[in-house]
Each structure stands twice: as structure tokens, then as C-alpha cells.
N, C-alpha and C positions, 0 to 999 in steps of 0.2 A: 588397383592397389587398395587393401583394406586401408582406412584410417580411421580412427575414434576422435569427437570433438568432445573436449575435458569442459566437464562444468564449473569454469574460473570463474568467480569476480571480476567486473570493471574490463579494462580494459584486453585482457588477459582471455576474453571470453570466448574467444573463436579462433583459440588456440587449437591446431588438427595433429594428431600425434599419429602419421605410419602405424596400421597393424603389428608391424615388423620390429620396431621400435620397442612400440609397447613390451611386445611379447620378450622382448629381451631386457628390458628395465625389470621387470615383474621377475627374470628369474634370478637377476642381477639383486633384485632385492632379497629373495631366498639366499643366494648368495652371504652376502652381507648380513642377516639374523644367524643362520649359522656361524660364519666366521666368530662373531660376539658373543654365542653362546659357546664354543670351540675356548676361548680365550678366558674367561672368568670363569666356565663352569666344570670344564675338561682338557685344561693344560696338556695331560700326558695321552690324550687322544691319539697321536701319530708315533707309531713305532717305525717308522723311518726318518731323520733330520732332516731330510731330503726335500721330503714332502710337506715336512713342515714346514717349510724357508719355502717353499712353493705355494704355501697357503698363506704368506704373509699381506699384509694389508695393501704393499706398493704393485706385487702383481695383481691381486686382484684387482686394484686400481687400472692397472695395461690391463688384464684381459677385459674389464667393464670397455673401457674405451675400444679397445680393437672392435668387441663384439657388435657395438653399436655400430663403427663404421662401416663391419660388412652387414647385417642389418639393412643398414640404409642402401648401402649398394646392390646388396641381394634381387630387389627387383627391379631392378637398373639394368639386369643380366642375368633376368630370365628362369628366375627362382619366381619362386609363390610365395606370393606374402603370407607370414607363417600364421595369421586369422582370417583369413580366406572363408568367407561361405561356401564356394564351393570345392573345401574339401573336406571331408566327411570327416567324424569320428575314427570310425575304424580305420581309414586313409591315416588319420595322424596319431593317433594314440596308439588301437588295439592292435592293429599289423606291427607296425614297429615294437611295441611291446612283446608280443609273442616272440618276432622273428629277434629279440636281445633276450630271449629266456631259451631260444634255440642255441644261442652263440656260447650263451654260460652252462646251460647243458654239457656242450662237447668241451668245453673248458675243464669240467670239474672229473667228465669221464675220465679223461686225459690225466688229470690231476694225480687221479685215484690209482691210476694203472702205472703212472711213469714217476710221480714225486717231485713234479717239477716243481710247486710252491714252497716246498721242504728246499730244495733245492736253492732256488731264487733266497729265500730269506737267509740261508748260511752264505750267498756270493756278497747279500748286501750287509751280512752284521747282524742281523736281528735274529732275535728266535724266532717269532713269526711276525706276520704281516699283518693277522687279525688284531684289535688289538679291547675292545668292549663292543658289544653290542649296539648302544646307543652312539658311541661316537661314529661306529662305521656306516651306521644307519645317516647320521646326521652329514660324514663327509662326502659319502658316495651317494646324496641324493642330491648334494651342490655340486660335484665334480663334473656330471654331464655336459652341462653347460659350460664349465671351464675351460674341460678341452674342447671343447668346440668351436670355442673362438680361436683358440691357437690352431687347430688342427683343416677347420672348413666353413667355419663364419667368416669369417678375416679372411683368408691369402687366397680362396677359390675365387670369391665375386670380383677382389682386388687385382687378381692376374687375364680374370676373362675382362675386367674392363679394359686394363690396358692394352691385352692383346686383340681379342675380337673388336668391342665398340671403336675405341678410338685405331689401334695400329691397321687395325682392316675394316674397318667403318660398318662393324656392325655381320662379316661374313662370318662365317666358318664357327660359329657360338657353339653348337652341338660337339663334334667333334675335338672341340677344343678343351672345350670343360672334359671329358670325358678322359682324355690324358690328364690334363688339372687332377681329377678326383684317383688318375692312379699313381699320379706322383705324389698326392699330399698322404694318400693312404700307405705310404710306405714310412710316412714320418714317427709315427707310434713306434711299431714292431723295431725301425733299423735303432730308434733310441732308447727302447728297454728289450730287447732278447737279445742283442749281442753278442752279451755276454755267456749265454747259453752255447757256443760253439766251442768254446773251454774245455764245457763239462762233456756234452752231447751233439754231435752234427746231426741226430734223429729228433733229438728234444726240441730245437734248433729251429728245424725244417719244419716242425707242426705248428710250435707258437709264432714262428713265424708267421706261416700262412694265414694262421686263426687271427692275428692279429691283420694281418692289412685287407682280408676280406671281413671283419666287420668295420673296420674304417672304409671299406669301399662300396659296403652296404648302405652305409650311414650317409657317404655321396652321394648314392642313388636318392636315397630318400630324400635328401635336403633336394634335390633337383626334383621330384617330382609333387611333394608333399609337404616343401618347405621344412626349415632348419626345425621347428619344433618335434617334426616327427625324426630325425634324426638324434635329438637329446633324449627321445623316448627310448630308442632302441639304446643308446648308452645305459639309460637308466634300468631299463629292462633286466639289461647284461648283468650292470654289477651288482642290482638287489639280490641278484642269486648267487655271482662269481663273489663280490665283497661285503654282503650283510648277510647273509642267510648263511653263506661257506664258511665254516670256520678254518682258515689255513694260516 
């Protein structure tokens, strides 16, 4: 396991902070600067209420906390600590970046061809979902990490622990995350396209699918290349699906 020792004063001095840890304070602190600039500088940033009662200061409080305690568990069960020397750049940044500008790609084809953002925004009230350019820039480059901890920081390391380490002492870890990562991956898609079988059982069927295979891509990743390269491939997505798209 990576760990960095922080240069404290006094007693304080030889304090060692998890790779893991870190990497999730640091983004928890992007986190947090946005939020503040969200609130004093761009009030009407979020054209959904939704999501704004989502961005409020108590959940990001849960998600800071959840994320750290899988985080901490993460290499407890067989993750990589997500500042690892030995995993490259292009292992954690550039693959996952590309492979979240592939995913937004087929998003926006889709988009273009079926109407489905037109769509979604008349089911939830809004005229659209874009709402400035800097705000969307500023939300969806803290959002990565948010849903990450709700989605596969948190409830992935926290079910393998319970069930591999401690219920079966440590057997069956590989195949067990692997259901893990395709039952969490269904938790995005079954809680925002739903409502899509209303309108479309075709519209339906694709955002579906688009959605629980880049949530099951992102499992991959976090298993092989730790949780950072899985916020990259988030980030990847929405610089193109949510700031660059205007929908």
C-alpha cells in the first residue's frame, strides 16, 4: 500500500496518510471549493432542484465520509491503492479518459438521432439540463467523485469485506466482486431511465444499457487500476456528455 508521511510539527510528525486516503481528501477538497463557489457565485447553476438538494452541504458531508471509508477498505480487498507506483499514467488517467470520451460519444450519437435529452428534460420539468457553461464545467468536474462513492467506493470494498474476508475467510474475492460490480452497476441506469419506458421501450433499452456498461467499465477499472482511474473515465464522459454538449 502506497502511503505519504505529512511534514507536521511536533508531535504530529510521523503521521502516514494511505495513498488511498489522500487521493480521496484531495478530491473531496475540489469537492468542497466548488460547492462554495456554486453558492456565493452561481446560485441558479442547477436547472434541476433535484440535483441541487443533491449538492447540498449534508450530503456531501455522507458522501466525504462514505468515500473515505471505502477508500480505507479498498485495499483491504484487493483494489490498488489508487497512487500506486506501479500503475502507469496511461493505466490511470489516459485509457480511462479516452475509454469516458468513447461512452459520451455513443451518448450524444444517440442523442442526436432519438431526442432523448429533449425528452428526459420535458419528463423532469426543465427546458433543458444544460444550464452555463462554467457552472457545468464546475459541476461535472466535482460529480465524478460523488457518484463514486455512492455508486463503487463505498458499497463494493464494504460487501467484499463482509462477504469474502471475514464470511469466507478471505475465498471466492475474484468472482465475488465481479457480481458486486454488476449489481452496483445497475444502480445508476434502474434510478434515472425508468422513466424512459413511458415514452420509449427502444430509448429505454439503449440508455439503459449505456448506462450500466459505463458503470461496469468503471468497476473494471477501479479493480484493476484503482478508484482514481474509474473517476477519470466518469470525468472523461461528462466533459463531453455535460460541458462541452449543449442539451
Amino acid at each position: 500500500m502506497t502511503a505519504v508521511t505529512l511534514p507536521l510539527p511536533g508531535r504530529w510528525a510521523k503521521v502516514v496518510v494511505p495513498g488511498s486516503l489522500l487521493a480521496w481528501l484531495g478530491f473531496m477538497a475540489y469537492l468542497v471549493v466548488v460547492k462554495l463557489a456554486l453558492d456565493l457565485f452561481l446560485p441558479a447553476a442547477f436547472s434541476d432542484p433535484g440535483q441541487a438538494e443533491a449538492f447540498g452541504w449534508i450530503p456531501v458531508g455522507v458522501v466525504a465520509v462514505l468515500g473515505a471509508v471505502g477508500a480505507l477498505l479498498s485495499t483491504r480487498t484487493g483494489f490498488p491503492d489508487a497512487l500506486s507506483p506501479r500503475i502507469s499514467r496511461w493505466q490511470r488517467v489516459y485509457l480511462p479518459a479516452l475509454i469516458g470520451l468513447g461512452f459520451a460519444i455513443v451518448l450524444v450519437t444517440f442523442d442526436l438521432v432519438s431526442g432523448y435529452s429533449r425528452l428526459a428534460a420535458a419528463h423532469f420539468g426543465v427546458e433543458q439540463q444544460y444550464s452555463d457553461p462554467l457552472s457545468m464545467l464546475l459541476i461535472f468536474t466535482a460529480a465524478p467523485a460523488y457518484v463514486e462513492a455512492v455508486y463503487r467506493l463505498f458499497p463494493i470494498p464494504l460487501m467484499l469485506l463482509l462477504i469474502s474476508n471475514l464470511a469466507l475467510r478471505g475465498r471466492w474475492q475474484v468472482p465475488i466482486f465481479w457480481v458486486l460490480a454488476a449489481l452496483t452497476s445497475l444502480i445508476e441506469p434502474l434510478s434515472q431511465t425508468t422513466w424512459a419506458l413511458a415514452v420509449s421501450a427502444p430509448i429505454f433499452a439503449v440508455v439503459f444499457a449505456h448506462g450500466f456498461a459505463l458503470n461496469f467499465a468503471q468497476a473494471a477499472l477501479f479493480r484493476r487500476y484503482g478508484f482514481v482511474a474509474s473517476i477519470v473515465l466518469r470525468l472523461g464522459f461528462y466533459l463531453v456528455w455535460h460541458v462541452a454538449y449543449v442539451h
